[in-house]
C-alpha positions as CSV (number, residue, x, y, z in Angstrom):
1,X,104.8,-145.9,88.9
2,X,105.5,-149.4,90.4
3,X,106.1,-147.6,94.2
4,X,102.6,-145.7,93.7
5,X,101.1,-148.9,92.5
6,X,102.7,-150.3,95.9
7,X,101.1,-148.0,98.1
8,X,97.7,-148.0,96.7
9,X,97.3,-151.6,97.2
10,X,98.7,-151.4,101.1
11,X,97.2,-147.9,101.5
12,X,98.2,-144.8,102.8
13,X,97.0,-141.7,104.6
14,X,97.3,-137.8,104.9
15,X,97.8,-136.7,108.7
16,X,98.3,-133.3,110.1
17,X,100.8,-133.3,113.6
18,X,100.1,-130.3,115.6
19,X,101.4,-129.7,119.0
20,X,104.3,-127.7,120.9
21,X,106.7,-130.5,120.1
22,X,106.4,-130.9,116.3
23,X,109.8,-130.9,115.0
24,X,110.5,-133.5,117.6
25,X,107.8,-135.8,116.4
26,X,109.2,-135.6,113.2
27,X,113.0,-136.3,114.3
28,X,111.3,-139.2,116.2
29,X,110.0,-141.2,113.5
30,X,113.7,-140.8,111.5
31,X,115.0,-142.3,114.6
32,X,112.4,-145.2,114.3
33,X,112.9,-145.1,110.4
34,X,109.2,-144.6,109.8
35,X,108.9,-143.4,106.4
36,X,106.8,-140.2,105.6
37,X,106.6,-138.0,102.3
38,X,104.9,-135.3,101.0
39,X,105.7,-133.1,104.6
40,X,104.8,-129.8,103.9
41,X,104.8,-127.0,106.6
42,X,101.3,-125.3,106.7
43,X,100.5,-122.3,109.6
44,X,101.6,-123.9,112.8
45,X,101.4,-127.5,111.9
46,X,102.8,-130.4,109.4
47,X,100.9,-132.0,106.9
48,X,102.8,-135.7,105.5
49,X,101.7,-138.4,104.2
50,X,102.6,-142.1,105.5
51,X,101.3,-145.7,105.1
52,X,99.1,-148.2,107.4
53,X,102.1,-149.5,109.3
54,X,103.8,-146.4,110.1
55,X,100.4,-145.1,111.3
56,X,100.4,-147.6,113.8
57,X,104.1,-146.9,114.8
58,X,103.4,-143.1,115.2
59,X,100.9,-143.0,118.3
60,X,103.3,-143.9,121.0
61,X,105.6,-141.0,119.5
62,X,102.6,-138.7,119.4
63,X,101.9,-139.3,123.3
64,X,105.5,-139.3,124.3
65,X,106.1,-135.6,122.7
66,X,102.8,-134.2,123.7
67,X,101.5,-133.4,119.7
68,X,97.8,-134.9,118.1
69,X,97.1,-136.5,115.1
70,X,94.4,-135.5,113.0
71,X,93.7,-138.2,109.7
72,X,93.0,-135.7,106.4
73,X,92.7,-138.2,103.6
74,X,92.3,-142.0,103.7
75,X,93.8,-143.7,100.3
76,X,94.4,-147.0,98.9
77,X,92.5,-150.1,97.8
78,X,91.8,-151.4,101.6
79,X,89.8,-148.1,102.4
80,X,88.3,-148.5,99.2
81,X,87.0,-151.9,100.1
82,X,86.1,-150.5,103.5
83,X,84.1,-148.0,101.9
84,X,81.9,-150.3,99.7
85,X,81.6,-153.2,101.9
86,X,78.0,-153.0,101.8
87,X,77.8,-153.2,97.9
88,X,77.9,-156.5,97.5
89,X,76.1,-156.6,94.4
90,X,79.0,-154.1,92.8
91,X,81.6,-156.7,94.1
92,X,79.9,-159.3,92.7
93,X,80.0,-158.0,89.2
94,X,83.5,-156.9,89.6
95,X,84.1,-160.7,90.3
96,X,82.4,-161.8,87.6
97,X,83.9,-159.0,85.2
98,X,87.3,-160.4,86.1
99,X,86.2,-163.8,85.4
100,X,84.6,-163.2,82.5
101,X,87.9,-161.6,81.2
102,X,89.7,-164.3,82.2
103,X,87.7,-166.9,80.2
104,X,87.3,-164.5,77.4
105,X,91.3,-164.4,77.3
106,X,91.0,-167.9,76.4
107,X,89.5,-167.9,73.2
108,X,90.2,-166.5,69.8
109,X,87.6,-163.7,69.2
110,X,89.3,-162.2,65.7
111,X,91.4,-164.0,62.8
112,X,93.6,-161.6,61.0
113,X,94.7,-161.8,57.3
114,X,98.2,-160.0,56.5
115,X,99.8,-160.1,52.6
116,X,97.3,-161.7,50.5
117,X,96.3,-159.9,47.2
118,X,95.0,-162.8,45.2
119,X,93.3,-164.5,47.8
120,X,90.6,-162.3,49.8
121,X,90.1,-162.8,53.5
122,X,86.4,-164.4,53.1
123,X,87.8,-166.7,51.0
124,X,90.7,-168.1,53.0
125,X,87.7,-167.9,56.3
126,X,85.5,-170.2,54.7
127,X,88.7,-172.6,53.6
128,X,90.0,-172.6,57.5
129,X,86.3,-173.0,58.9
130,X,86.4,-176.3,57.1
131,X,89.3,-177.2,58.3
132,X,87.8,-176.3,61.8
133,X,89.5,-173.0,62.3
134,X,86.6,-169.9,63.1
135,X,86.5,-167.3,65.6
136,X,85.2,-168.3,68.8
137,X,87.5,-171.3,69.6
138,X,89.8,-172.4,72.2
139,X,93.5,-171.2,71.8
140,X,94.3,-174.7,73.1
141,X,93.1,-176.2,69.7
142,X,94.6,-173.5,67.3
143,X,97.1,-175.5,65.7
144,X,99.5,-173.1,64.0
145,X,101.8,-175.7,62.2
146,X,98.7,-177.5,60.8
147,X,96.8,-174.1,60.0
148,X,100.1,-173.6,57.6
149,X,100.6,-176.6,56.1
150,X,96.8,-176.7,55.2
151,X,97.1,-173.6,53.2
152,X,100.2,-174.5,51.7
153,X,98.7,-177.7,50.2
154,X,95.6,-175.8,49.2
155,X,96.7,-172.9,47.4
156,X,99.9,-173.8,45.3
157,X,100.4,-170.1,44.7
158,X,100.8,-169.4,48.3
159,X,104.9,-170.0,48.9
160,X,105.0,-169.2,52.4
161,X,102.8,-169.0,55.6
162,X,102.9,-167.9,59.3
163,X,100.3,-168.2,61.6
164,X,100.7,-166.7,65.6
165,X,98.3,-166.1,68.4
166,X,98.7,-162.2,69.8
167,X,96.3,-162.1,72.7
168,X,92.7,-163.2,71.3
169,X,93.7,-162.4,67.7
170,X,95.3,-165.3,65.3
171,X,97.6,-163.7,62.6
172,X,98.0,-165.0,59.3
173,X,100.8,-163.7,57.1
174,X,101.0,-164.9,53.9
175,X,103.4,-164.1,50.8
176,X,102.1,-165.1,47.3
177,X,103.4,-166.0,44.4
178,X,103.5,-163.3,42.2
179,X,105.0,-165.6,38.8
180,X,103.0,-168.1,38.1
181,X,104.5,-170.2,34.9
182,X,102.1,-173.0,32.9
183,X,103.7,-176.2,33.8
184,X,104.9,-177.9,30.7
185,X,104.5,-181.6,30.0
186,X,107.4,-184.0,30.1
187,X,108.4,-185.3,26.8
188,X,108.6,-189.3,26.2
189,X,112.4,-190.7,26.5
190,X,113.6,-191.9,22.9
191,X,113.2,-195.8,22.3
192,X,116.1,-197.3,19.8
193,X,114.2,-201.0,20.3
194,X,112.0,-202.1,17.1
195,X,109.5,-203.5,19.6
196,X,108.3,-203.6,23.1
197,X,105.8,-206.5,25.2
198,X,103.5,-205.7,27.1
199,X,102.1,-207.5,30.0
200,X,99.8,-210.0,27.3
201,X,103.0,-210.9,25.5
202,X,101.9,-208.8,22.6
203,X,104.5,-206.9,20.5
204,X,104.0,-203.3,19.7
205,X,105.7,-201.1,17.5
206,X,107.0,-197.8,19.2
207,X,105.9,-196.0,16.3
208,X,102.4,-197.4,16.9
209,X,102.5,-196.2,20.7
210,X,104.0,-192.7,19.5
211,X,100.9,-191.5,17.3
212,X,98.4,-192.0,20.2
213,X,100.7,-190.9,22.5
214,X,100.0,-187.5,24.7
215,X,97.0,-187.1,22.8
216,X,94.7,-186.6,25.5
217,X,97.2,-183.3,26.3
218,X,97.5,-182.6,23.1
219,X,97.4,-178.4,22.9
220,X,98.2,-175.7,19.8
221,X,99.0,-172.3,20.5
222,X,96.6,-169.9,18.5
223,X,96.6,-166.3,17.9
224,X,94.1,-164.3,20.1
225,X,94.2,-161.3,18.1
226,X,95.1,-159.9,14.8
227,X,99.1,-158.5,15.1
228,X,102.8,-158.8,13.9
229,X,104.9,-161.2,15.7
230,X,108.0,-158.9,18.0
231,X,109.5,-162.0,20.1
232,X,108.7,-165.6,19.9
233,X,110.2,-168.5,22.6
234,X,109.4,-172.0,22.3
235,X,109.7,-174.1,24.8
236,X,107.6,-177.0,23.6
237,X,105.7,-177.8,20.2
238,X,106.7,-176.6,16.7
239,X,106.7,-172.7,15.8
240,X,104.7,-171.9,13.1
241,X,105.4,-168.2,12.7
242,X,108.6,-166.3,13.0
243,X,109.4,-162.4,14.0
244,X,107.4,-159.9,12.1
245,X,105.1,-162.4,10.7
246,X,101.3,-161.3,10.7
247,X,98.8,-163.2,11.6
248,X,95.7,-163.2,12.4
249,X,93.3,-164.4,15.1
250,X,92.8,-168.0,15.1
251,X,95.9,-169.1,13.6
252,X,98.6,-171.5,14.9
253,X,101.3,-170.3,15.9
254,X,103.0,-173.3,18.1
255,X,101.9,-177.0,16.5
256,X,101.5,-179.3,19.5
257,X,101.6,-182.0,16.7
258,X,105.6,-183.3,15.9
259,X,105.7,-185.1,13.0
260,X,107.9,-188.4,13.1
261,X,110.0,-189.3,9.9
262,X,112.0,-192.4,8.7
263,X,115.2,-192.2,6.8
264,X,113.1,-191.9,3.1
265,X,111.6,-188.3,5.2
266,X,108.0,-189.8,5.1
267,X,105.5,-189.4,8.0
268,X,105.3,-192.8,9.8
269,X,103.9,-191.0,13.0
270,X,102.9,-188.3,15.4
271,X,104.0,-187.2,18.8
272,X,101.6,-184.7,20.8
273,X,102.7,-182.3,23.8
274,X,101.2,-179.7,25.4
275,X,102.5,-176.5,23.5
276,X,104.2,-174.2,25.5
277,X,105.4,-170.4,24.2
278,X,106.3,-167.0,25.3
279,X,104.8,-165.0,22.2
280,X,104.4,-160.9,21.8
281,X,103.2,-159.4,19.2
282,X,101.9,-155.7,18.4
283,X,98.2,-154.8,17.9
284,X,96.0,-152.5,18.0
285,X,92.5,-152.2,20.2
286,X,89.4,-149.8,19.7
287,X,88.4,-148.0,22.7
288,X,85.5,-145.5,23.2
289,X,83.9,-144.3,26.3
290,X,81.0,-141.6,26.7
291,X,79.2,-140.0,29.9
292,X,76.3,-137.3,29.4
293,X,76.6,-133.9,29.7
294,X,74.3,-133.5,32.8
295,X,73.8,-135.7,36.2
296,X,72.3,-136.0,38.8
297,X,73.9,-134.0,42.4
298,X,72.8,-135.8,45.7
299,X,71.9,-132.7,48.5
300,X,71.2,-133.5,51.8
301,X,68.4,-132.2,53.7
302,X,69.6,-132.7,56.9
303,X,67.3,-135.0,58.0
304,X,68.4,-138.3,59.3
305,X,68.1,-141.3,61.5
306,X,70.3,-143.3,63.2
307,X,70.0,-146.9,64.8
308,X,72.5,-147.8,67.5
309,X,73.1,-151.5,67.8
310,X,75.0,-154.3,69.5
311,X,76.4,-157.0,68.7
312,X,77.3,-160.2,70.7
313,X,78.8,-164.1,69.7
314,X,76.7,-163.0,66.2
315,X,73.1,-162.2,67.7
316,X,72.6,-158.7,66.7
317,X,70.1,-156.3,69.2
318,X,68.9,-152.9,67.3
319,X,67.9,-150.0,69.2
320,X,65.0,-148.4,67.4
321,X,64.1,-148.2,63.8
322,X,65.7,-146.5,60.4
323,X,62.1,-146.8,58.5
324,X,61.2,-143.1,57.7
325,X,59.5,-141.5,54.7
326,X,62.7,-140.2,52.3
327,X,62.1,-140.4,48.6
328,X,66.1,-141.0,48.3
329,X,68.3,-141.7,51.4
330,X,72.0,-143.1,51.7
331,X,72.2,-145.6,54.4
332,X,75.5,-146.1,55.6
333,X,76.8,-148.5,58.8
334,X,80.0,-147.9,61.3
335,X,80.8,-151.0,63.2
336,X,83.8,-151.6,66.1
337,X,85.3,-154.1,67.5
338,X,86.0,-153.6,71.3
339,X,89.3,-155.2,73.0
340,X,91.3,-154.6,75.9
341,X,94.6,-152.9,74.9
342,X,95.4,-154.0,71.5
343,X,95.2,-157.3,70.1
344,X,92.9,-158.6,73.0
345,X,89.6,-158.8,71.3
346,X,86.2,-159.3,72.6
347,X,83.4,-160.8,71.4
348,X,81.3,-157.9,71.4
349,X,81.1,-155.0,68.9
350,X,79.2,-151.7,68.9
351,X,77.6,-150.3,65.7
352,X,75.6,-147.5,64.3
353,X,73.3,-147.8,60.9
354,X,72.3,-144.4,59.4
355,X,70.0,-143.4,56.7
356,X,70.5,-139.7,55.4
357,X,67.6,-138.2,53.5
358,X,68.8,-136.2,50.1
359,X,67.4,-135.0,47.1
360,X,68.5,-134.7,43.4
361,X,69.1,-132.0,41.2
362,X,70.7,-131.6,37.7
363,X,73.5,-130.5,36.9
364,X,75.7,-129.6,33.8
365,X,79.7,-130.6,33.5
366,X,81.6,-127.4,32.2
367,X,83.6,-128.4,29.3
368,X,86.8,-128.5,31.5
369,X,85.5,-131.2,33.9
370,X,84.5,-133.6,31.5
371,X,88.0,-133.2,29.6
372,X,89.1,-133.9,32.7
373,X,86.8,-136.9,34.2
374,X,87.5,-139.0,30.3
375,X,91.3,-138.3,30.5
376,X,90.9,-139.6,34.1
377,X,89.0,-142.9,33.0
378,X,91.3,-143.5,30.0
379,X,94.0,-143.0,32.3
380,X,92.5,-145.5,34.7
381,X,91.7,-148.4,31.7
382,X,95.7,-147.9,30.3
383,X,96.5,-148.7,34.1
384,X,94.6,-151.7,33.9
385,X,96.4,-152.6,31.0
386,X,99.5,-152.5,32.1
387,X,99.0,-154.0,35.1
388,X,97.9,-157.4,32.8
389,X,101.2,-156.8,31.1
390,X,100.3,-154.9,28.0
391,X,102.8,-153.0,26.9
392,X,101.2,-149.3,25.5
393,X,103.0,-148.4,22.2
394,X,100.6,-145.2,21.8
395,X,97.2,-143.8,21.1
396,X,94.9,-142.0,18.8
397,X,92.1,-141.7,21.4
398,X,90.5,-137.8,21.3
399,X,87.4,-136.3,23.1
400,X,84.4,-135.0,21.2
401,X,81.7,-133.0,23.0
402,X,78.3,-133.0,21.7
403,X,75.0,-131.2,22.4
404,X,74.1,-134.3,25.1
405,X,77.1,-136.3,25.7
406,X,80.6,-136.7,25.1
407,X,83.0,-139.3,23.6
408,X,86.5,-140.3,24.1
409,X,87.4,-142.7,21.0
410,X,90.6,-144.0,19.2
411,X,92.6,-146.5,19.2
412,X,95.4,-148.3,21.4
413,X,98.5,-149.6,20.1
414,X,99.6,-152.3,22.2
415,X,102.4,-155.2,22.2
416,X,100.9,-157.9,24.4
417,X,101.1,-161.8,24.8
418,X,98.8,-163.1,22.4
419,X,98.7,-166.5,22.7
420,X,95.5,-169.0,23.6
421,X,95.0,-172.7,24.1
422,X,93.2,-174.8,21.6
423,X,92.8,-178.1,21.1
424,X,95.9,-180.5,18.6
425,X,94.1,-181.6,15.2
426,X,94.7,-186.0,15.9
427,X,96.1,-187.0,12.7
428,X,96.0,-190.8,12.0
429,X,98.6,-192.6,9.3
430,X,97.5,-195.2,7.0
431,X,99.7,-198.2,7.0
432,X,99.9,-200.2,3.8
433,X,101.0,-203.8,4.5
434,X,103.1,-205.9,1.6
435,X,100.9,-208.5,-0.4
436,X,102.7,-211.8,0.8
437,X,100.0,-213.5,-2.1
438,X,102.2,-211.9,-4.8
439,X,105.3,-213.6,-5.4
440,X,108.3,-214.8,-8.1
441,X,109.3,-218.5,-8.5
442,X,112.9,-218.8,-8.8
């Protein structure tokens, strides 16, 4: 590949030698080490093939054994320039192609998203185009380090980024976190002193500080649905409910109130935290679904129009019209990207918009087809499910087929997390303080 390469860019020729003293021609240019290949024997003659130099070398030979030259085929980019020297228009714009590449080459055209689930790519384009990252700039300003560290700090469930440049296309790989946990609030350090100063020189009782403490974070756990409780683990705030309770929806089932006692066991206070549980329980959830008997089938005509267009640095150019008199059409658009092997994109891209003309007709599901297309959405809801982590004890869900329509209906038995957020009840304590008026004489 490389030696062909070679000799297209020096170029070469195709010559037939004919004369009484061929063979000696031919032992000739060996002597001289002019290199030939391709020397096939053809009637009386020798065809070969040799480059510029040697073709120079070979016409003393060819006069010293008596034999003539004739030039077959001329090859090579200096007979190509030779041949279209007076297109200097086409030279031109194969100058300016080149350069046009060549400063194309030194933007980035295309930013690639790889990993993210959570996070969709239009969403994580707007964030970098604030941040001044968007197709169409230098590569000399992509900052890869910074590009990474600015999505670290602004998603917190992103654990690791990697950004890369491969030709005009900047690669971002990106690994989520897939556990995300509800931070739990730090609990106050005990206090054994009677009373604290603050900066006024004021004293205060810790109990004092203790009932308005953490009230602003202050959160219950409640139940989100009717169930019996199958695991419980607190890791802040008081249980209220233990394995196999039942509740219902509404009630507390983790206290983010902790009631503060002295030695009698009276209330003298109240510490609030941000309840914190893992809490199952098993319910149960109605589901019903229907679809009617009959639909509507899109058939195509055949008739269609089609709208080439291009697009460049985000100006779009159409190429005639789509408008055209269907009653019901399907309009449908394929757009590419061109670029120069495979990760050198350009800023150009080629696109088609179609409109298909159809019409409708009813139609009637057979009785095994809608068994089917209900079994196939209920199957596609329990997915769901499960997917949220709902565990799917079992079901009672059946189909019914009426004279219109028909029904898929039962009920789910689930064990799921249960648990929502509501706001601590703020409890205040009285304080009765002794009546120094009231006294005994001694």
């Amino acid at each position: 590949m490389i030696r062909s390469l070679l000799r297209y860019l020096k170029g070469y020729v195709k010559i037939r030698v004919e004369g009484y003293s061929a063979e000696r021609f031919l032992n000739m240019c060996s002597f001289h080490q002019i290199y030939i290949w391709g020397l096939c024997p053809v009637e009386n003659t020798y065809e070969m093939y040799l480059d510029i130099p040697g073709l120079k070398k070979i016409r003393p030979i060819a006069r010293k054994t008596h034999t003539r030259i004739h030039i077959l085929e001329r090859h090579g980019f200096s007979f190509f320039l030779l041949r279209y020297r007076k297109r200097k228009l086409f030279f031109a714009g194969l100058f300016f192609c080149i350069v046009l590449l060549k400063t194309y080459s030194l933007f980035i055209w295309d930013i690639h998203f790889e990993g993210n689930r959570k996070w969709p790519d239009e969403t994580l384009l707007e964030f970098l185009d604030t941040q001044g990252v968007a197709p169409s700039m230098l590569k000399s300003n992509v900052d890869c380090p910074g590009i990474v560290k600015a999505i670290r700090g602004e998603y917190n469930d992103i654990v690791w980024v990697s950004a890369s440049i491969d030709g005009s296309l900047l690669e971002i790989r990106i690994k989520e976190n897939e556990d995300t946990f509800q931070d739990s609030c730090a609990q106050p350090d005990d206090d054994h002193s009677d009373t604290v100063q603050d900066e006024s020189g004021q004293n205060h009782s810790p109990l004092q500080d203790s009932e308005v403490s953490g009230q602003n974070n202050a959160v219950d756990l409640v139940a989100a649905d009717d169930g019996i409780i199958t695991d419980i683990v607190t890791r802040t705030g008081v249980p209220q409910v233990h394995k196999g309770d039942e509740v219902k929806a509404g009630d507390i089932l983790v206290l983010g109130r902790v009631d503060i006692l002295n030695d009698s066991g009276e209330v003298i206070g109240y510490e609030y935290r941000h309840s914190d549980a893992d809490i199952y329980a098993d319910t149960e959830m109605e589901y019903a679904d229907s679809i009617s008997l009959t639909y509507d089938e899109k058939v195509y005509t055949g008739k269609s129009r089609h709208q080439p267009y291009v697009r460049v640095f985000g100006w779009t150019v159409s190429f005639g019209t789509l408008k055209a008199g269907f009653e019901y059409s399907d309009t449908s658009t394929d757009e590419s990207r061109l670029k120069l092997g495979e990760n050198f994109y350009l800023p150009f891209s080629l696109g088609m918009r179609s409109r298909r003309e159809y019409t409708l007709e009813e139609r009637t599901y057979t009785r095994e087809i809608i068994q089917q297309e209900l079994s196939a959405r209920f199957a596609l809801f329990c997915g769901e499910l499960e997917e949220k982590g709902v565990q799917i004890r079992g079901n009672s869900v059946k189909i019914h087929i009426g004279s219109d329509s028909a029904t898929a209906s039962g009920t789910l038995y689930l064990n799921q997390r249960i648990t929502r957020e509501a706001d601590t009840e703020i409890l205040m304590i009285e304080r009765k303080e002794p009546d120094e008026s009231v006294g005994t004489d001694n």
